[in-house]
Structure formats: C-alpha cells, structure tokens
C-alpha positions in Angstrom: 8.3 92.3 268.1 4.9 91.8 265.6 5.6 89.3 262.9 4.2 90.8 259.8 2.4 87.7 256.8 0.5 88.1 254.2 0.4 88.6 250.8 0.9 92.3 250.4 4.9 91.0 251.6 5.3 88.9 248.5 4.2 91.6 246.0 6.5 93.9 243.6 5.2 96.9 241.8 5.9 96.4 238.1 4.3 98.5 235.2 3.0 97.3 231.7 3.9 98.7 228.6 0.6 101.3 228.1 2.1 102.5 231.6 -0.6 100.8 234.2 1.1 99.6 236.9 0.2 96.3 238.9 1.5 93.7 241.6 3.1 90.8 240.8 4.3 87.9 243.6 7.9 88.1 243.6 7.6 84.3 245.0 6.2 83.1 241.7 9.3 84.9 239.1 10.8 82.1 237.4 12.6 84.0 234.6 13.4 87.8 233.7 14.4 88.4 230.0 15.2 91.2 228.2 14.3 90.7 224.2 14.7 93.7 223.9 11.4 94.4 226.3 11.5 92.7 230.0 9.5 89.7 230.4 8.8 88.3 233.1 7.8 84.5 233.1 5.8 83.4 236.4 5.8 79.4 237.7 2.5 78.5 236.8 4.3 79.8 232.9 2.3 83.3 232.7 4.3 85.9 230.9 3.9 89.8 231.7 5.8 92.2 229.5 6.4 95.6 231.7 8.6 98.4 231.2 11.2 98.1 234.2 14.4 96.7 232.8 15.6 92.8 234.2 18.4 94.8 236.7 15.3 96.7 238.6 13.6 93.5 238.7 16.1 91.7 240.3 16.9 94.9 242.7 13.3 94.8 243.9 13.4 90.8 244.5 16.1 91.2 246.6 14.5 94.4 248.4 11.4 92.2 249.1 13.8 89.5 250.0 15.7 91.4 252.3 12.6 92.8 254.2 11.0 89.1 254.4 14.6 88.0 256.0 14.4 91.0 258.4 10.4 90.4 259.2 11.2 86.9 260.2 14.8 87.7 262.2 13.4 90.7 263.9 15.9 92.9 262.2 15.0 97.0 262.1 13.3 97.5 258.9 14.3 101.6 259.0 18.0 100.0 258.3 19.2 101.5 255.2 19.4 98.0 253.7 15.9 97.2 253.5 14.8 100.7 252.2 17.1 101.0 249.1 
C-alpha cells in the first residue's frame, strides 16, 4: 500500500466567472454563498467568485474528502464512492 501526500490531494477545480478555471485548497473553504453568484470565502478571508453553484462545491469537498479518508485507510480508490 503507497501512502499518497501532497498538495495536489487538497486541491478542487473551480472556474471563475470569464470561464478560466483554477485550483483552490479544499482545506482552506470557510464559507460557500450563493448571492446570487457562488463565493467562496478562504481562512486567511480571500474571496473567489466562480461559476460552480454552492451544492457542486460541497459535492467536490466531500469527493476530496472521501479520497483523503480512503488514501489514509488504505481503502480502493476505484470504489464507486470516491470516483462520483
């Protein structure tokens, strides 16, 4: 079993509103509001406006949180629940 770290494991893909996309560390989220565009408020209070709605935020936390659970247990990251 190879333990996987690094950074690359805490990032999200997100996408601003002219359409770039960029990385964000899912670690760092402290808020997700929608008004009406999604913002996204960091811990160090930096505020990103992309186009990806609060729910799909949330849904890709908890997919990188799920594949950080399953790198430390050893669980089989091909499992259905870490891919969707």
């Amino acid at each position: 079993m190879s333990r996987r770290s690094g950074k690359d494991e805490e990032l999200i893909t997100v996408t601003r509103l002219n359409g770039s996309e960029f990385v964000i560390n899912a670690e760092m989220i402290e808020t997700i509001e929608a008004a009406p565009d999604t913002i996204i408020t960091l811990t160090n209070k930096s505020k990103f406006v992309v186009c990806e709605g609060v729910e799909e935020i949330v849904r890709r936390v908890v997919q990188y949180k799920r594949r950080l659970r399953a790198t430390n247990f050893g669980e089989d990251l091909n499992d259905p629940e870490f891919t969707n």
